[in-house]
C-alpha positions in Angstrom: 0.0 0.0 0.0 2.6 2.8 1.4 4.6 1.5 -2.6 1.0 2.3 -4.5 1.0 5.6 -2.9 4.4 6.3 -3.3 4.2 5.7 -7.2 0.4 7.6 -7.6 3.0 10.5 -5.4 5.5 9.9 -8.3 3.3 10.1 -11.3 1.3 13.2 -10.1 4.3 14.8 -9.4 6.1 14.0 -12.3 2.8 15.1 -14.6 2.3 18.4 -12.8 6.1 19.1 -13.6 5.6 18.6 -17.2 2.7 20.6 -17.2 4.7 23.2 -15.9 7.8 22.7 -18.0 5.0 23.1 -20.8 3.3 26.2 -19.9 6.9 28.0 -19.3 7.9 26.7 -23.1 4.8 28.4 -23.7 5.0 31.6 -22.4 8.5 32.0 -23.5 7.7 31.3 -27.1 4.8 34.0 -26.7 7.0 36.5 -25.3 9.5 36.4 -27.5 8.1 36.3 -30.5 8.3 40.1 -32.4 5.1 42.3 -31.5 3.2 43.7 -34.4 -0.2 44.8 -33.0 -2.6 47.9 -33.8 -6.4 48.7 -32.8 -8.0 51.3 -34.6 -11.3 51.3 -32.5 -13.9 50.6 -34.9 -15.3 47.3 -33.2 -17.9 47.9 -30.5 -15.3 45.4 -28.9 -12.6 46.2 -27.3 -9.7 44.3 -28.6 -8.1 41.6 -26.8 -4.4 43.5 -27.4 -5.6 45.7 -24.4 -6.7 44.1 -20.4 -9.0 45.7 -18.8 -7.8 45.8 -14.8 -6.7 49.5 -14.8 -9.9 50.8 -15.4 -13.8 50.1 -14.7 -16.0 48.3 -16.9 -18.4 51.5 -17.6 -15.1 53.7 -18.1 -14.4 52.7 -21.6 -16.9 52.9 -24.8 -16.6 53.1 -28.7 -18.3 56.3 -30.0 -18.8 58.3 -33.3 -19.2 61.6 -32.5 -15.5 62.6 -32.4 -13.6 60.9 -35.4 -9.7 61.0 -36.1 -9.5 58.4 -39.3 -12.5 56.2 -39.0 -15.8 55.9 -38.1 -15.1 55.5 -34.6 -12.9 56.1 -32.1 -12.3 54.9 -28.2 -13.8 56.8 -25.3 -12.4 57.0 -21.8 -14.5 58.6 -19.0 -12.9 59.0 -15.3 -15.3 59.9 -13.1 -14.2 60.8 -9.0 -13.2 57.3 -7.0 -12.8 55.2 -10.4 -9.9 52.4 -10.1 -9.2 54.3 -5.9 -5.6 53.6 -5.1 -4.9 54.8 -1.4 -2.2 57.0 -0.5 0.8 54.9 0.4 4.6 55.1 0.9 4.6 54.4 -2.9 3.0 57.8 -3.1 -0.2 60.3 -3.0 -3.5 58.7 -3.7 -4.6 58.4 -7.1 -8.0 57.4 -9.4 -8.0 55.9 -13.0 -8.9 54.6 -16.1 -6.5 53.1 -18.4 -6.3 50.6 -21.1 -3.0 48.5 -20.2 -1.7 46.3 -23.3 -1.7 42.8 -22.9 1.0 41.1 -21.2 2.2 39.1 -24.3 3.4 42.5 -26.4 4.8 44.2 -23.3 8.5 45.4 -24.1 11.3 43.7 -23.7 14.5 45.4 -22.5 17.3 45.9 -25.1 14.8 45.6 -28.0 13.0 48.4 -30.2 9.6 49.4 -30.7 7.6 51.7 -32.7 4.3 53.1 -31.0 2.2 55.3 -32.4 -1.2 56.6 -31.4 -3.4 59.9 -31.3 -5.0 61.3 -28.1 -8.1 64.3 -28.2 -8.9 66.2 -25.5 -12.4 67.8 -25.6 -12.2 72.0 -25.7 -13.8 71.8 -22.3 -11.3 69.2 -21.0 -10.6 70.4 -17.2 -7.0 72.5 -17.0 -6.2 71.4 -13.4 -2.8 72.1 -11.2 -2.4 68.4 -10.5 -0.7 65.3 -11.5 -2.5 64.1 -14.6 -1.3 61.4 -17.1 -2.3 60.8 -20.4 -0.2 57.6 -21.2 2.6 55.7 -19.9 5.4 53.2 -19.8 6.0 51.5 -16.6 8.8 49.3 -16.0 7.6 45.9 -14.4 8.0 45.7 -10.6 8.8 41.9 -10.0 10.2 42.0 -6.2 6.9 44.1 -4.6 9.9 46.4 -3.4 10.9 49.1 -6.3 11.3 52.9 -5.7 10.9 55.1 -7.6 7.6 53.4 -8.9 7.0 55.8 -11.2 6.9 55.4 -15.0 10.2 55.6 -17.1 8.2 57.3 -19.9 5.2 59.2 -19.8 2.7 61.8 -21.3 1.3 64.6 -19.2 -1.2 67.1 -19.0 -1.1 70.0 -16.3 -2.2 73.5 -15.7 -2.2 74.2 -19.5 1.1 72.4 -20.2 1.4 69.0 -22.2 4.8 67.9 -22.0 6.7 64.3 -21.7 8.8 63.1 -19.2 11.4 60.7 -18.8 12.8 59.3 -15.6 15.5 56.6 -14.4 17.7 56.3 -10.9 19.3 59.7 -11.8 16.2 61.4 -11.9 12.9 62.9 -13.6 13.6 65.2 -17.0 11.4 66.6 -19.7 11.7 65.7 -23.2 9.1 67.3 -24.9 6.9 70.5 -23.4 4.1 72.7 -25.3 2.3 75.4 -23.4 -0.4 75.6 -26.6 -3.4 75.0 -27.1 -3.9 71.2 -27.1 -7.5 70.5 -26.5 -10.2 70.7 -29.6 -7.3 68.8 -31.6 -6.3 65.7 -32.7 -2.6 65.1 -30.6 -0.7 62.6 -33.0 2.4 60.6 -30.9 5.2 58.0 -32.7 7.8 57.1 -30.1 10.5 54.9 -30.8 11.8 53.5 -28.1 14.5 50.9 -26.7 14.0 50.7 -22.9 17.6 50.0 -21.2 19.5 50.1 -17.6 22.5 51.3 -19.7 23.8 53.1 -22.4 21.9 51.7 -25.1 18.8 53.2 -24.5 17.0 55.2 -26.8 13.9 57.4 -26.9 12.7 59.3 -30.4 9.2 61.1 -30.5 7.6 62.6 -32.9 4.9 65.0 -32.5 1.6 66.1 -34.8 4.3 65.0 -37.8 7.9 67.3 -36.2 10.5 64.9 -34.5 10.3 67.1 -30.9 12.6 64.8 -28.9 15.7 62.5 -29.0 17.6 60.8 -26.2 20.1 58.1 -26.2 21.1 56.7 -22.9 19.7 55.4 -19.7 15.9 54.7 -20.2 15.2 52.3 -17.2 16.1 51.7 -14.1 18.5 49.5 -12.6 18.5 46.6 -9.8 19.4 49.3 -7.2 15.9 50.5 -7.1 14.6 46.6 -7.1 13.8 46.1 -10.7 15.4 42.6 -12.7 17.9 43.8 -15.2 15.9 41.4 -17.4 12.0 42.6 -16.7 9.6 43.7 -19.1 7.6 46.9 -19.4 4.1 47.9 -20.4 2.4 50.7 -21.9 -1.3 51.9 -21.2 -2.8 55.3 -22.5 -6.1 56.6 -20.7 -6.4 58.8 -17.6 -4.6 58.6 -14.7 -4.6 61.3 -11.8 -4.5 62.8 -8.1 -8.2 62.6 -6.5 -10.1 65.4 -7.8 -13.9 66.1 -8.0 -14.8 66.2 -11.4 -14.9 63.5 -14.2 -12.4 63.9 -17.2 -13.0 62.3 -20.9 -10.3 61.6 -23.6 -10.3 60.0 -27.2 -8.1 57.7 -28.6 -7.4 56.5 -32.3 -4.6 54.9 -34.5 -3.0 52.3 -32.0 0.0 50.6 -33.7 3.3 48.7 -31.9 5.6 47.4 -34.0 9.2 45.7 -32.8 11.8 46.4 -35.1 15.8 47.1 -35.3 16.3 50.6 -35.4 16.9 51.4 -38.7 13.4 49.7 -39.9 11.5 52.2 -36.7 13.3 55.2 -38.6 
């Protein structure tokens, strides 16, 4: 008897280690294979390139009324105490919605990408004198205990100003800064970017058709701060924010990722 159940052990074992073995094959072959993905909006779907935990189920919509290329375009409304995060040591409190692309075309360190989308804010958008985020790329947090947590790479929106920001374990800078006029307009983005802990990092952005930005160098931080020199990073594009009182709505169009050496991104 104590044999039988020491085989049964045995087998179960030795089938839940396969299964294992098999899933991680998996996985590996879906991460690694080149990412070449785009939503343009016009199913009443939203397409599985995106997951839907950064934002709640009645935030996001496909509308008609304010059109880039299509018929259609994506609709995100944040309204006060959507997606609640509590103030922390991490940082302030914060609300949001955000569309966060799937786990299988997250970045992978080293490599290049091409992303390109467009972003509308309404004429009355809100011009508030807080933290507000348009879209970002955040640099995967395996060990629970990174700091900074803050994105590498992100658009922003505040008091009047859209400008973009880079940061690594040296510190936060501006790339890119407009004090225009932004809302009433379609905002067309293309950022090519290599996301690295050392020198071979690179960030290119083009804006509404005028290259506005380059930077070669650090564009991710390093294991000092907790991250693996070997983690991913993700990108998500919505509305992202310091509590505040009053609901906010944006438009997106023209999603497109493509991996690519960099002479084929130019």
């Amino acid at each position: 008897m104590k044999n039988r159940l020491i085989r049964v052990a045995t087998l179960l074992f030795t089938l839940f280690l396969v299964a294992v073995l098999a899933a991680t094959a998996y996985l590996s072959r879906v991460r690694h294979r080149p990412v070449h993905v785009a939503d343009n909006f016009e199913s009443p779907a939203l397409s599985p390139i995106w997951m839907t935990s950064r934002l709640v189920p009645s935030a996001f919509s496909v509308q008609h009324e304010v059109v880039h290329d299509g018929h259609h375009t994506g609709q995100i409304t944040l309204h006060p105490g959507d997606m609640l995060d509590p103030a922390s040591n991490m940082g302030p409190a914060s609300e949001r919605d955000e569309l966060m692309e799937h786990w299988r075309f997250w970045s992978r360190p080293h490599h290049t990408y091409a992303q390109s989308f467009s972003l509308y804010l309404p004429t009355d958008f809100p011009i508030v004198d807080d933290r507000l985020v348009l879209a970002q790329w955040r640099q995967v947090c395996f060990t629970g205990r990174c700091l900074p947590n803050n994105p590498v790479l992100a658009i922003r929106y505040v008091n009047g100003e859209l400008f973009i920001t880079r940061k690594n374990d040296a510190g936060e800078a501006k790339l890119f800064s407009t004090h225009d006029e932004v809302r009433g307009q379609w905002l067309n983005f293309r950022f090519i970017n290599r996301f690295s802990p050392g020198s071979d990092g690179l960030i290119d952005i083009t804006f509404n058709d005028k290259q506005v930005a380059h930077f070669e160098g650090v564009t991710a931080y390093s294991a000092d701060s907790g991250y693996l020199s070997s983690g991913t990073f993700f990108f998500k594009m919505g509305l992202y924010r310091d509590l505040l009182p009053i609901p906010m709505t944006l438009y997106m169009d023209g999603y497109r990722k493509d991996e690519c050496s960099e002479a084929s991104c130019q």
